[in-house]
C-alpha positions in Angstrom: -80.4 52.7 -108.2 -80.4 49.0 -108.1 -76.5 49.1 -107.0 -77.2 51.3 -104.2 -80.1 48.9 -102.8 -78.0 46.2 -103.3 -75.3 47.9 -101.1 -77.8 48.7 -98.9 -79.1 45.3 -98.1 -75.3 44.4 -98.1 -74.8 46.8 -94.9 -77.4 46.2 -93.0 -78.2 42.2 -93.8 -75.9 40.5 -95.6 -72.7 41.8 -93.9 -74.2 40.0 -90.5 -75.7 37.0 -91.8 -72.1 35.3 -92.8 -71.8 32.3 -91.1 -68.5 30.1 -90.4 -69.2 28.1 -93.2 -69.2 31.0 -95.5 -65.9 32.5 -94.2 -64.4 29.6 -95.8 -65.5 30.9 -99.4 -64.3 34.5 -98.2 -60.9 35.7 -99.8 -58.3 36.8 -97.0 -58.9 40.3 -98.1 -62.9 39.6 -97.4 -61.7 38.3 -93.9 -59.8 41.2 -93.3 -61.8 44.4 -94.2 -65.5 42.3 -93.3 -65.2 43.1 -88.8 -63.5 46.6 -89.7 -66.7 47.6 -92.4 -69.4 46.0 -89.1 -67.4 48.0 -86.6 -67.9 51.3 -89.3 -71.7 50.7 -89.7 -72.1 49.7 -86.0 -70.3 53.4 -85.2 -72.4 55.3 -87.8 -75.6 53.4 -86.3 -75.0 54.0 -82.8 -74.1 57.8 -83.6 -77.0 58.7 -84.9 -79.3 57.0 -82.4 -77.9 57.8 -79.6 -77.7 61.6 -81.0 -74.0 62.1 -80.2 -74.4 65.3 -82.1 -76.8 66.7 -79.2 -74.3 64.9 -76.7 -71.3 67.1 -77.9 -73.2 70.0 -78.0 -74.4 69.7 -74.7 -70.7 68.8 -73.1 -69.4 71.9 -74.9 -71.9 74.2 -73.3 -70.9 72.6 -70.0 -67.3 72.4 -70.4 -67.4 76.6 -70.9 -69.6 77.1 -68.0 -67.0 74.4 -66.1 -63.9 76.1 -67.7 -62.8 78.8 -64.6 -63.6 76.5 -61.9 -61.7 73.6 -63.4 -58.9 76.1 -64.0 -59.0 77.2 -60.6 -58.1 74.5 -58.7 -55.7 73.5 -61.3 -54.3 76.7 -60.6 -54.5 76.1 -56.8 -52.9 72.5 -56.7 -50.3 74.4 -59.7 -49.2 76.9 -56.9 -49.5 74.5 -53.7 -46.7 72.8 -55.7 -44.8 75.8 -56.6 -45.1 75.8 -60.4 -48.4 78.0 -60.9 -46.2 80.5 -63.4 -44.8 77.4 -65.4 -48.8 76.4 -66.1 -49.5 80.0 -66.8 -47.2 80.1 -69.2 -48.4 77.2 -70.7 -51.6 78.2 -70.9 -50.9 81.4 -72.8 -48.9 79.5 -75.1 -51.6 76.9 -76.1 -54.4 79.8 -76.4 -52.1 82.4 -78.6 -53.7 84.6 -80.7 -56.5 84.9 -78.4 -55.0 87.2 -75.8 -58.5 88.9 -75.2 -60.3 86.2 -73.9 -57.2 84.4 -72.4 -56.9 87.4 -70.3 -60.7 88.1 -69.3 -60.1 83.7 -68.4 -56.9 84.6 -66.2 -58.6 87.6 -64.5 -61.2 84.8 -63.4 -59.5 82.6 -62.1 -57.3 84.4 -60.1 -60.3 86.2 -58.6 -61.4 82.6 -57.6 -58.4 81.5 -55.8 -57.8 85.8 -54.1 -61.6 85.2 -52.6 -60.8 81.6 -51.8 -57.0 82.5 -49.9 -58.8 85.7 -48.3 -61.9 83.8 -46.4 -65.2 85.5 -48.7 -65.0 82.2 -51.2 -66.1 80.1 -48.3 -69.3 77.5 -47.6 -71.8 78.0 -50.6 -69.5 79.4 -52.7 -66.9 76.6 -52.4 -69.4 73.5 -52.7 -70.6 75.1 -55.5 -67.1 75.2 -57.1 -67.1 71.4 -56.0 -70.5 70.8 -57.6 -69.4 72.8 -60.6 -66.0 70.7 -61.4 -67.8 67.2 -60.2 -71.1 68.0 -62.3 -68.9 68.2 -65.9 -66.8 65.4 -65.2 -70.0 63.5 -64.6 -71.7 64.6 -68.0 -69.0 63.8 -69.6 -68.6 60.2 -67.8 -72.3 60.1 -68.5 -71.9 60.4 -72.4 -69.2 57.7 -72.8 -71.0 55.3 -70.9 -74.2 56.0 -73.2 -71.6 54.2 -75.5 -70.4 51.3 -73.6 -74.2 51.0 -72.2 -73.0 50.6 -68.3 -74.2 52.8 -65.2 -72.3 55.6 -63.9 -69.7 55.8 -60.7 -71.1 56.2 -57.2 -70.4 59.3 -55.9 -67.9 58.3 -54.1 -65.6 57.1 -56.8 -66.8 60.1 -58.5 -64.9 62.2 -56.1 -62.3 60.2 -55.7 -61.2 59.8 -59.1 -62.0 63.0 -60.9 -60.2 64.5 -58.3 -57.2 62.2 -58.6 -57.0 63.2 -62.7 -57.2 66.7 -61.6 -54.1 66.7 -59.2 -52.1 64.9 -61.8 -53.3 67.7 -64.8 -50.7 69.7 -63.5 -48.1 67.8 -62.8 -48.6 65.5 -66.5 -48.5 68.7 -68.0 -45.3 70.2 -66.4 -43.4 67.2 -67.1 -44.4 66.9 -70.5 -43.0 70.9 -71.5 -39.8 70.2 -69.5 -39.6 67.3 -71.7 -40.5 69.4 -75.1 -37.8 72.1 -73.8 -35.1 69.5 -73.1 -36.0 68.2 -76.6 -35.8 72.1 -78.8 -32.2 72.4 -76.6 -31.2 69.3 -77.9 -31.7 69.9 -81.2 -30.4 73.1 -80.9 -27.1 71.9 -80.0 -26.5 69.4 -82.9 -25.7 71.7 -85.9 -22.9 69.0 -86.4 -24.9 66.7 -86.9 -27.6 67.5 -89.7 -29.1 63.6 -90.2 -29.2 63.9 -86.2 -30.8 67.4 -86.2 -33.5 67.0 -88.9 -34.6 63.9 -87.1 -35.1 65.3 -83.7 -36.6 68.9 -85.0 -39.7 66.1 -86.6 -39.8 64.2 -83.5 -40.1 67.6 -81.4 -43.1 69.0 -84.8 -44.4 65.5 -83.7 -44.7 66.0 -79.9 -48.0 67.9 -79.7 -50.2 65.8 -81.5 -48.6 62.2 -79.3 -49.0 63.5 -76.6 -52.8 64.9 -77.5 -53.2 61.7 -79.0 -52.2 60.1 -75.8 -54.5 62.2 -73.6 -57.9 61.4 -75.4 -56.5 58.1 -75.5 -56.7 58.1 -71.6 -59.3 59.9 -71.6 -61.4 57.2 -73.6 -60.1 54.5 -70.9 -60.2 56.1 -68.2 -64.0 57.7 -68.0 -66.2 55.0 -68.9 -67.2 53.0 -65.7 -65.9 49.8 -67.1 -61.9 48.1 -68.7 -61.3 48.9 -71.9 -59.3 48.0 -74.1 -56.4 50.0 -75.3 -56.6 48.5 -78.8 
């Protein structure tokens, strides 16, 4: 019991109360793993009071209310560029094994964009949309400057650049599943060459979680309303 208060006091006292002169009695491995342990307890302290549980379960509620609107005008800007079946397709392939509920998503969605292209998806119905789309985008800009502790766009830029990430959703995405397709056909055609064909099928295995790694990477840079860091 003793150890564990000892630990304790270590965490939350000691840890921050090492001054230059003691660094000099630290051992390098004490200088290394010291800032990663404050940045750990700082993470764990700021999670629980800022109740990013409550936070998450709040953006997940929004993001399914949000998820046909945002859809639809991806879907829009997909087939105002001429690929709308290529993002289909990718959409059925990233939801397989829920063909239910992928369907009942589709049906939506193209029922926004029919009303929309025939004139009776006009006025209210279209700011609403707007409001829709711009609302989640603002929770969620919301919760990761909570974090940073900074204010929130105007809603200007707010406009501006949520709508600028959702043109280039398509259009990211597209070019990423040409390149995963050019990658399988190219490892498809070196049976010759087995070292050469082991090592590209893992590169391609690797693909999906780099490239998700790379969007919340973005993702983290790009929504709070001030630089950071990509380390």
């Amino acid at each position: 019991m003793n150890d564990i208060k000892r630990f304790r006091q270590f965490l939350l006292e000691d840890l921050w109360r090492i001054t230059a002169q003691d660094r000099k009695t630290l051992t390098p491995l004490q200088l290394f793993f010291y800032p990663i342990l404050k940045r750990l307890v700082l993470s764990i302290q700021r999670f629980i009071q800022d109740r990013m549980m409550d936070r998450a379960s709040a953006l997940t509620y929004t993001t399914l209310l949000a998820l046909v609107p945002i859809l639809a005008i991806i879907f829009a800007i997909a087939r105002g560029f001429g690929f709308a079946k290529l993002v289909e397709n990718l959409v059925r392939e990233n939801f397989q094994g829920h063909d239910e509920v992928l369907s009942v998503l589709l049906d939506s969605v193209n029922t926004y964009i029919t009303h929309t292209q025939s004139g009776v998806f006009l006025g209210i119905g279209f700011v609403f949309l707007i409001y829709t789309v711009v609302i989640l985008t603002s929770n969620v800009e919301g919760a990761f400057n909570q974090i940073w502790q900074k204010t929130g766009r105007t809603p200007f830029r707010k406009l501006t650049d949520y709508f600028s990430v959702l043109l280039l959703v398509p259009l990211v995405w597209v070019i990423i599943s040409g390149f995963t397709i050019f990658m399988t056909t190219l490892a498809k055609d070196l049976p010759n060459f087995m070292v050469l064909s082991y090592t590209v099928k893992f590169l391609i295995r690797l693909l999906p979680f780099l490239f998700i790694g790379l969007a919340f990477t973005s993702l983290y840079m790009f929504m709070p309303n001030t630089h950071v860091r990509f380390s």
